[in-house]
N, CA, C and O atoms as CSV, one atom per row, in Angstrom:
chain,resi,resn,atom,element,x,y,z
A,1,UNK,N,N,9.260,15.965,-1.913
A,1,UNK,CA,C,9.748,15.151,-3.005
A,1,UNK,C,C,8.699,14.088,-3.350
A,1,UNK,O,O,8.154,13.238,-2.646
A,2,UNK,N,N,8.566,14.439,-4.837
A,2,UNK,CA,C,7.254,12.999,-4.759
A,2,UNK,C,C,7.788,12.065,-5.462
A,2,UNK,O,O,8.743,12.106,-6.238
A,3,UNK,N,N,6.836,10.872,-5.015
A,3,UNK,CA,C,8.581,9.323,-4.911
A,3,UNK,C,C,6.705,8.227,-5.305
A,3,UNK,O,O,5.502,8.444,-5.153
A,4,UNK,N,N,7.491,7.222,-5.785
A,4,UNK,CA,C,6.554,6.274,-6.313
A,4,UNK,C,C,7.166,4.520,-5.739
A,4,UNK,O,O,8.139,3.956,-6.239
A,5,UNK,N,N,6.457,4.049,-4.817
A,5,UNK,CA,C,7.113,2.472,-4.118
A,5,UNK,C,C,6.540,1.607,-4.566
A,5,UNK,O,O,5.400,1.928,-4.903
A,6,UNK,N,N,6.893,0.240,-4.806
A,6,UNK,CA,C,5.964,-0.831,-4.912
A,6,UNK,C,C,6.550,-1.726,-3.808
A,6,UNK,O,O,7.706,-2.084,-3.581
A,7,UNK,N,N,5.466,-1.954,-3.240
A,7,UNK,CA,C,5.316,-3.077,-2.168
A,7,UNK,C,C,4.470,-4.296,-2.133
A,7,UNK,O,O,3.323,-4.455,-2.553
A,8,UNK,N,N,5.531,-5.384,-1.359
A,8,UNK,CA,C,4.466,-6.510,-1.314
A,8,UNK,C,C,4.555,-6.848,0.132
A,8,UNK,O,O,5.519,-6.621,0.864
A,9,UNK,N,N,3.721,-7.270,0.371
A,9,UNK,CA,C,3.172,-7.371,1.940
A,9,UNK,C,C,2.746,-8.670,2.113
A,9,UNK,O,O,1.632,-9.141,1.886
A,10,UNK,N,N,3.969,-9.325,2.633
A,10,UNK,CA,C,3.464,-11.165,2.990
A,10,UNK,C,C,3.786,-11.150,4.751
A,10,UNK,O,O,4.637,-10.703,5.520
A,11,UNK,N,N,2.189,-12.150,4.819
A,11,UNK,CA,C,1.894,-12.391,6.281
A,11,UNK,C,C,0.178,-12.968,6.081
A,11,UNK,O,O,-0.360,-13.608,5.177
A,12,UNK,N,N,-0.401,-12.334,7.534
A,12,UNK,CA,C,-2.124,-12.502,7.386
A,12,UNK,C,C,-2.289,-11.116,6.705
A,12,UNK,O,O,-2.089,-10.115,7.393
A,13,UNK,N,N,-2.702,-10.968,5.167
A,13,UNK,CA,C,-3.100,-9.666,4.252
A,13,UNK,C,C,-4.367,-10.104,3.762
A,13,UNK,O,O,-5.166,-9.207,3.494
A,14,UNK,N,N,-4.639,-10.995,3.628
A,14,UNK,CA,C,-6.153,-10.865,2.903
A,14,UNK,C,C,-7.316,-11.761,4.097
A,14,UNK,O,O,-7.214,-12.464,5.101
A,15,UNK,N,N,-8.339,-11.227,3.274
A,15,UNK,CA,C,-9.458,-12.127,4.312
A,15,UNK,C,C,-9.495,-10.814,5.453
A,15,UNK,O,O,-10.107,-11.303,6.403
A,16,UNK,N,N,-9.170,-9.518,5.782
A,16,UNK,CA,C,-9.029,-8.706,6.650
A,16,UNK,C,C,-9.030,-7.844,6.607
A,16,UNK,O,O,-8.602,-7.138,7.520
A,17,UNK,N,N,-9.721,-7.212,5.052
A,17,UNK,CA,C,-9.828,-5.613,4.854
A,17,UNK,C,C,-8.545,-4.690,4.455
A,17,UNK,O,O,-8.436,-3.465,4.499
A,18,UNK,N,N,-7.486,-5.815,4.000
A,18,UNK,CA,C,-6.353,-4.791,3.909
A,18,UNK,C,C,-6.659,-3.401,3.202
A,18,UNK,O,O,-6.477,-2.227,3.526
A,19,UNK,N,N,-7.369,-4.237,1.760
A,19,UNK,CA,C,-7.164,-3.230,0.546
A,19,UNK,C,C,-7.743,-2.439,0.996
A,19,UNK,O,O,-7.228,-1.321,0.993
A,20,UNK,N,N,-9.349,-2.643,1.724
A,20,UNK,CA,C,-10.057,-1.114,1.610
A,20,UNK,C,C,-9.472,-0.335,2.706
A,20,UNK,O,O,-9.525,0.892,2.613
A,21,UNK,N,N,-8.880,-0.915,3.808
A,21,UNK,CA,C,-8.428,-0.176,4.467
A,21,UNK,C,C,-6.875,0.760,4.383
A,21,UNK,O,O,-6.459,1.744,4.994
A,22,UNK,N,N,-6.371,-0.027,3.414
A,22,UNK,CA,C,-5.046,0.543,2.688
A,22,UNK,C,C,-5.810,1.972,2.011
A,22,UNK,O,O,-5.504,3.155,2.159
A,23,UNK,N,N,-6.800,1.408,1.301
A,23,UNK,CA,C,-7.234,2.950,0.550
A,23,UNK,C,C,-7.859,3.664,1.069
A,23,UNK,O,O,-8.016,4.764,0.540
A,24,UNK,N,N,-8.571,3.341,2.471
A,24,UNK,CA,C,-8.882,4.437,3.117
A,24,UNK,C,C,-8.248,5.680,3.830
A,24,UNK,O,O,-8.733,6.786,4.066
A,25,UNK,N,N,-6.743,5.038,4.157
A,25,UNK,CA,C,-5.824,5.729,4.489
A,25,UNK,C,C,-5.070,6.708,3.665
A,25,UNK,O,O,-4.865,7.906,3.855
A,26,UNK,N,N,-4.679,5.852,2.630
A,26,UNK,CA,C,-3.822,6.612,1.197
A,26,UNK,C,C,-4.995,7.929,0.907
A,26,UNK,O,O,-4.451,9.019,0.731
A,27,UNK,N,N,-6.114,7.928,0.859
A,27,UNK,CA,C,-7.195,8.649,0.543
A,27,UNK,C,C,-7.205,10.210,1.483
A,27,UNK,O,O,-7.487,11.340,1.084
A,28,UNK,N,N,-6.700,9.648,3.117
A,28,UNK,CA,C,-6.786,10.391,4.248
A,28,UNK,C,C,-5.434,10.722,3.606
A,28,UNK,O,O,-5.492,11.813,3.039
A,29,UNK,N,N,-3.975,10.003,3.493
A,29,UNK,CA,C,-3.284,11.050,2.735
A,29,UNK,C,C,-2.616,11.216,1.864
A,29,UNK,O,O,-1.398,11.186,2.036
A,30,UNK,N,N,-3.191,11.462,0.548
A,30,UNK,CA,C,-3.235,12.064,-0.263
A,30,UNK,C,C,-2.255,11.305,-1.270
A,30,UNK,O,O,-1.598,11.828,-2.170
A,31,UNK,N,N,-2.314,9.635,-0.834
A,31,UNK,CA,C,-1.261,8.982,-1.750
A,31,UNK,C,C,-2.268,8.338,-2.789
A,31,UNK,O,O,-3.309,7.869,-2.327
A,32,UNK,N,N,-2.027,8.269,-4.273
A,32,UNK,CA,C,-2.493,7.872,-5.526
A,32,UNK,C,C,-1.820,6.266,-5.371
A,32,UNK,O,O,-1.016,5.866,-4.530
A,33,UNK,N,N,-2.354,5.651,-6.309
A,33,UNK,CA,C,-2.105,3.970,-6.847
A,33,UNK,C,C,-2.896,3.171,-6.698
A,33,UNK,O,O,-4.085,3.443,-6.860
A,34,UNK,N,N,-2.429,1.798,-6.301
A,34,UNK,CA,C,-3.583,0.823,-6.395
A,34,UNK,C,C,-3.050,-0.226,-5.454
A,34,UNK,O,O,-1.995,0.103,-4.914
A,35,UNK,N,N,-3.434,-1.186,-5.190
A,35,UNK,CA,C,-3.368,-2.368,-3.978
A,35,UNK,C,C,-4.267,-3.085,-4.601
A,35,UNK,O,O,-5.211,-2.747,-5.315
A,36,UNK,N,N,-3.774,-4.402,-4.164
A,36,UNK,CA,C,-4.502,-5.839,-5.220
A,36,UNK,C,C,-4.065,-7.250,-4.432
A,36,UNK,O,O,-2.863,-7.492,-4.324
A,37,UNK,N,N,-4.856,-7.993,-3.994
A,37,UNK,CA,C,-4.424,-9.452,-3.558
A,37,UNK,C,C,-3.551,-9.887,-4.962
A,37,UNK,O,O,-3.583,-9.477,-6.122
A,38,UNK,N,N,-2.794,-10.880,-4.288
A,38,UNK,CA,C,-1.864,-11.487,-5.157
A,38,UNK,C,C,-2.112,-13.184,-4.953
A,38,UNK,O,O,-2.311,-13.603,-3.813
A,39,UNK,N,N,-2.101,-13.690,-5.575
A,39,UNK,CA,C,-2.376,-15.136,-5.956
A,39,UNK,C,C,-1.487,-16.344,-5.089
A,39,UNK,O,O,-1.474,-17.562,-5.272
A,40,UNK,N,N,-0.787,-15.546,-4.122
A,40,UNK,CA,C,0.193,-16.473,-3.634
A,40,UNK,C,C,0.227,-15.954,-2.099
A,40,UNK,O,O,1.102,-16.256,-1.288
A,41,UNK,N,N,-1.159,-14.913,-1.793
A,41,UNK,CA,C,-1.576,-14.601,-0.657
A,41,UNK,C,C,-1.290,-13.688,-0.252
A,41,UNK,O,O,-1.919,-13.301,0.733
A,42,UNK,N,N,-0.172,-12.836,-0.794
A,42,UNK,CA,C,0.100,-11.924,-0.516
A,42,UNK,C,C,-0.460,-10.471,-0.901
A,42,UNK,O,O,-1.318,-10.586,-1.776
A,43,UNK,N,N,-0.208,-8.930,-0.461
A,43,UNK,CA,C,-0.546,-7.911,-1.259
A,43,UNK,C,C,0.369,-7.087,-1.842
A,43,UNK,O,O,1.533,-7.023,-1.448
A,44,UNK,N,N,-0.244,-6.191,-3.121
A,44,UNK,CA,C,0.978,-5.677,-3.953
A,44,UNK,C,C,0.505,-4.262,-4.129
A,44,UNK,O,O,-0.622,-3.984,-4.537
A,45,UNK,N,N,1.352,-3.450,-3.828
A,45,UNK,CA,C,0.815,-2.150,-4.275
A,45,UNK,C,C,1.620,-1.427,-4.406
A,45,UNK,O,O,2.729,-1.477,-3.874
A,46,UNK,N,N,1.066,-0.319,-5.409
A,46,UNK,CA,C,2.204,1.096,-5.915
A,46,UNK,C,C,1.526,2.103,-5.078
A,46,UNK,O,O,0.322,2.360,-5.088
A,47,UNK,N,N,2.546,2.700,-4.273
A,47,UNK,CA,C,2.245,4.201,-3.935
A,47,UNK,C,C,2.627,4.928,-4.197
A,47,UNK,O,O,3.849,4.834,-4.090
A,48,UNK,N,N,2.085,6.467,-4.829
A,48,UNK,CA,C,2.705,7.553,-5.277
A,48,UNK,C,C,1.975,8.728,-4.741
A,48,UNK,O,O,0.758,8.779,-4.564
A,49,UNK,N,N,3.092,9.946,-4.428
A,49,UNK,CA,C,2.872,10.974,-3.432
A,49,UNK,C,C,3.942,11.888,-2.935
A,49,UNK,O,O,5.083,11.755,-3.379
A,50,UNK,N,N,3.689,12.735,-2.117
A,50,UNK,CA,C,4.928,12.840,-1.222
A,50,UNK,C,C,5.713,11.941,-0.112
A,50,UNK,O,O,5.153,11.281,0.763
A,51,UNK,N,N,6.960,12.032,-0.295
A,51,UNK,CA,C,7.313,10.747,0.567
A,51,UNK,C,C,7.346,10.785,1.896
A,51,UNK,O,O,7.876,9.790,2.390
A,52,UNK,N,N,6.855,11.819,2.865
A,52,UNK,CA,C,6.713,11.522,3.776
A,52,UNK,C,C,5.307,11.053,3.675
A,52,UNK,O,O,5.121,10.445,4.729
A,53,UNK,N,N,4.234,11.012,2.979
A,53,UNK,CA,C,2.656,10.495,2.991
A,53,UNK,C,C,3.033,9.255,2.891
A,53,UNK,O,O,2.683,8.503,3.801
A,54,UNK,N,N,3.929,8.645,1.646
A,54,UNK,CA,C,4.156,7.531,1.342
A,54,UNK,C,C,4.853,6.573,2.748
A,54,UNK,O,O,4.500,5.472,3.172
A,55,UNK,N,N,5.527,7.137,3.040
A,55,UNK,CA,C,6.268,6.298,4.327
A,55,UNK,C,C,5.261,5.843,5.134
A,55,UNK,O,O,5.003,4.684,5.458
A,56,UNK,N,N,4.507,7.266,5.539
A,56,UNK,CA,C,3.120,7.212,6.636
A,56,UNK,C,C,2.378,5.493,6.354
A,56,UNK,O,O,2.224,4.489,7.049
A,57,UNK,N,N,2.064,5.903,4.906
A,57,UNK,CA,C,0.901,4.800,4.684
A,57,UNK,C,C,1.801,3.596,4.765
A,57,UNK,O,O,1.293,2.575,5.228
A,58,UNK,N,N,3.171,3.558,4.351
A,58,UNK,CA,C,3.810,2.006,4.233
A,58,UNK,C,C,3.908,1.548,5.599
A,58,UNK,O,O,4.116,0.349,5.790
A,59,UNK,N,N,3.785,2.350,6.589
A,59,UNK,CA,C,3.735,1.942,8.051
A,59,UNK,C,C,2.790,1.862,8.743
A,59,UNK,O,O,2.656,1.305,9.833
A,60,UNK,N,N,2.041,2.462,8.088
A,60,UNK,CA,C,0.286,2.171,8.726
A,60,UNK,C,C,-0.211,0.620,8.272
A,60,UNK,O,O,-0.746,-0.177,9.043
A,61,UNK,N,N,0.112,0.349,6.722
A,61,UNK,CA,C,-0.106,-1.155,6.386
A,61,UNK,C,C,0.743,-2.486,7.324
A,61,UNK,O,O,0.320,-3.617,7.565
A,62,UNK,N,N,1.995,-1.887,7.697
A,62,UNK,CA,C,2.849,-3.237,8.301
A,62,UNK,C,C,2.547,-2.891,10.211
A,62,UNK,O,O,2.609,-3.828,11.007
A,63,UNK,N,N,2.273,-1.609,10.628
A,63,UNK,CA,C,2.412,-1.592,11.744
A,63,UNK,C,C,1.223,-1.118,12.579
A,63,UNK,O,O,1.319,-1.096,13.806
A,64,UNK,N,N,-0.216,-0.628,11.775
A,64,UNK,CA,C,-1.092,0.078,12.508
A,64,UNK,C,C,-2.835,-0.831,11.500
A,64,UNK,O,O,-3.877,-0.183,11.598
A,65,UNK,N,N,-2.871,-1.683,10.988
A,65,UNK,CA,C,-3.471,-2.152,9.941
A,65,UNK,C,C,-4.209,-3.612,11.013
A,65,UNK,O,O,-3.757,-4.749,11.149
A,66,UNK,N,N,-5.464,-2.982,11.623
A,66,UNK,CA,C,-6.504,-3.740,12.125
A,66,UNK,C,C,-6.116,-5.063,11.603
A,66,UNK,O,O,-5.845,-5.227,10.414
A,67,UNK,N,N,-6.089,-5.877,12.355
A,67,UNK,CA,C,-6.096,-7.519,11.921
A,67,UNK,C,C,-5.032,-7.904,11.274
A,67,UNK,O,O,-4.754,-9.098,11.386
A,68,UNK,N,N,-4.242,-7.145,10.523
A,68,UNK,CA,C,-3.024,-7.602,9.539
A,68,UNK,C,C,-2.074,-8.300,10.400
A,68,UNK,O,O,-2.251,-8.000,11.581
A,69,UNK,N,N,-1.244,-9.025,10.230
A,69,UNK,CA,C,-0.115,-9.131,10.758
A,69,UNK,C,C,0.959,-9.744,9.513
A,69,UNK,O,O,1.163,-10.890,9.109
A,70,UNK,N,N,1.478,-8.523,9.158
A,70,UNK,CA,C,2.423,-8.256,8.411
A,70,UNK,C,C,3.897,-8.966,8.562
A,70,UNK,O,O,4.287,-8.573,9.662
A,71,UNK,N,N,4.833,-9.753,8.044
A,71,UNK,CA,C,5.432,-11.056,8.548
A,71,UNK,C,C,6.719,-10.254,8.049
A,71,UNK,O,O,7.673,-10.064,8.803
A,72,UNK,N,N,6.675,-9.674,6.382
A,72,UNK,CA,C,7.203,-9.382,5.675
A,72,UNK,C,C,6.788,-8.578,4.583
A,72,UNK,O,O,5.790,-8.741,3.882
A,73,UNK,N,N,7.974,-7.367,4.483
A,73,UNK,CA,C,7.527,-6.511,3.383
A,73,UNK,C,C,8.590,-6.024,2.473
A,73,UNK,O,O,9.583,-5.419,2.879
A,74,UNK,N,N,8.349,-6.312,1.201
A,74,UNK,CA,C,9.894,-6.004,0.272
A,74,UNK,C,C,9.251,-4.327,-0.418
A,74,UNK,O,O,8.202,-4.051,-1.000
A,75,UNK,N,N,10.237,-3.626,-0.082
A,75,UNK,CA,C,9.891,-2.153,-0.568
A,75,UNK,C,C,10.933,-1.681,-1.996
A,75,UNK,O,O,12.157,-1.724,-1.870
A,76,UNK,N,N,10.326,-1.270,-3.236
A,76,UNK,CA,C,11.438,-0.963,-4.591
A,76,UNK,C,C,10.690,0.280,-4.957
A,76,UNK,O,O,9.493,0.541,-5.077
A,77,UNK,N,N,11.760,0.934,-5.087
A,77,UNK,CA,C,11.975,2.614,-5.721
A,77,UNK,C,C,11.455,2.374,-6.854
A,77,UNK,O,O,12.130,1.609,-7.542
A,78,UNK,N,N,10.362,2.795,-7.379
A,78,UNK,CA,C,10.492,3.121,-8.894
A,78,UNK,C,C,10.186,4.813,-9.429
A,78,UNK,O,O,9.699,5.647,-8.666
A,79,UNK,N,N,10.485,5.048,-10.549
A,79,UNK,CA,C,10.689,6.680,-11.332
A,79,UNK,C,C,8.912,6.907,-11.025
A,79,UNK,O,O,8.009,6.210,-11.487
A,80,UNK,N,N,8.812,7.802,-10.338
A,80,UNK,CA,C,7.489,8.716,-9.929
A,80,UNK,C,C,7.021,8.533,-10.775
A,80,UNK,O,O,7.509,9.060,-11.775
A,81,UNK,N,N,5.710,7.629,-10.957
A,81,UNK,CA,C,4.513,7.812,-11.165
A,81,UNK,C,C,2.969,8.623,-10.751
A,81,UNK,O,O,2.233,8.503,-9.772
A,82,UNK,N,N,2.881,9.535,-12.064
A,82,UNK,CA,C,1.091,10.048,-11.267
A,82,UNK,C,C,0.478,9.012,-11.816
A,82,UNK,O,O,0.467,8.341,-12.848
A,83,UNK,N,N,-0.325,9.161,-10.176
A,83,UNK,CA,C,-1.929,8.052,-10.797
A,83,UNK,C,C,-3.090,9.212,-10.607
A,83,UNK,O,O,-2.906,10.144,-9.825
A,84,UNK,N,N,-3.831,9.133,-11.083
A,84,UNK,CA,C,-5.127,9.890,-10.958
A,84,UNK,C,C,-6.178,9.492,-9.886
A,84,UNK,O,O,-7.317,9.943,-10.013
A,85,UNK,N,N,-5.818,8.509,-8.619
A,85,UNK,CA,C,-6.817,8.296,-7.633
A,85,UNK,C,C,-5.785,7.069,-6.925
A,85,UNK,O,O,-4.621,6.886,-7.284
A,86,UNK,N,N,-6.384,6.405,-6.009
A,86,UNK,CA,C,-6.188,5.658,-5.255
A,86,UNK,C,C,-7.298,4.228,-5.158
A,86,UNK,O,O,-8.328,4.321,-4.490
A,87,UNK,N,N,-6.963,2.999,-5.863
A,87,UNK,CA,C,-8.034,2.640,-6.226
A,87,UNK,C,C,-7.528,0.359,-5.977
A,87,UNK,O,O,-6.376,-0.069,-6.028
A,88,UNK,N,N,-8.408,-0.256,-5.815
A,88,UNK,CA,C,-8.424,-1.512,-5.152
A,88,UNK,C,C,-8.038,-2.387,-6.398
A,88,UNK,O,O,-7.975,-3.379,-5.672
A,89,UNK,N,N,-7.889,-2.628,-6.986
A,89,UNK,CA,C,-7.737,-3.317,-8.246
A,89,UNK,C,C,-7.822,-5.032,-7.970
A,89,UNK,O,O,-7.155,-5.632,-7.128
A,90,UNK,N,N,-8.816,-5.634,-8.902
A,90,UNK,CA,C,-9.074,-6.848,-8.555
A,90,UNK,C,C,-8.578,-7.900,-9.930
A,90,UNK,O,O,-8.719,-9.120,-9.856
């Protein structure tokens, strides 16, 4: 089933490689969107994919993510989006 999330990820997220390491993973599997610091310290990102890829990566960011320490994460369903890559957006 391919499923499309947006997440924000408040805790220690920036200053620590989230993004590239968020997209290095999504890349390993096979999830499309984007990830972006957010102005209030936090990170924001859409993932789209299959939802077990998608789960993978939303748990690799809060629970397996070098240096992060993830405090809090609000997860929302939205209608499947394709993206054409997986990409850092600044």
């Amino acid at each position: 089933m391919l499923v499309t999330r947006r997440i924000i990820f408040y805790g220690r997220v920036q200053g620590i490689n989230f993004r590239s390491n968020t997209l290095s993973k999504a890349i390993e599997l096979n999830v499309k969107g984007w990830v972006m610091n957010r102005i209030d310290g936090s990170v924001e990102g859409y993932f789209s994919g299959e939802l077990r890829n998608v789960i993978d990566l939303i748990d690799y960011c809060v629970s397996d993510m070098p240096y992060a320490v993830v405090k809090r994460y609000d997860v929302y369903d939205l209608p499947y989006t394709e993206f054409p890559d997986f990409r850092i957006k600044r």
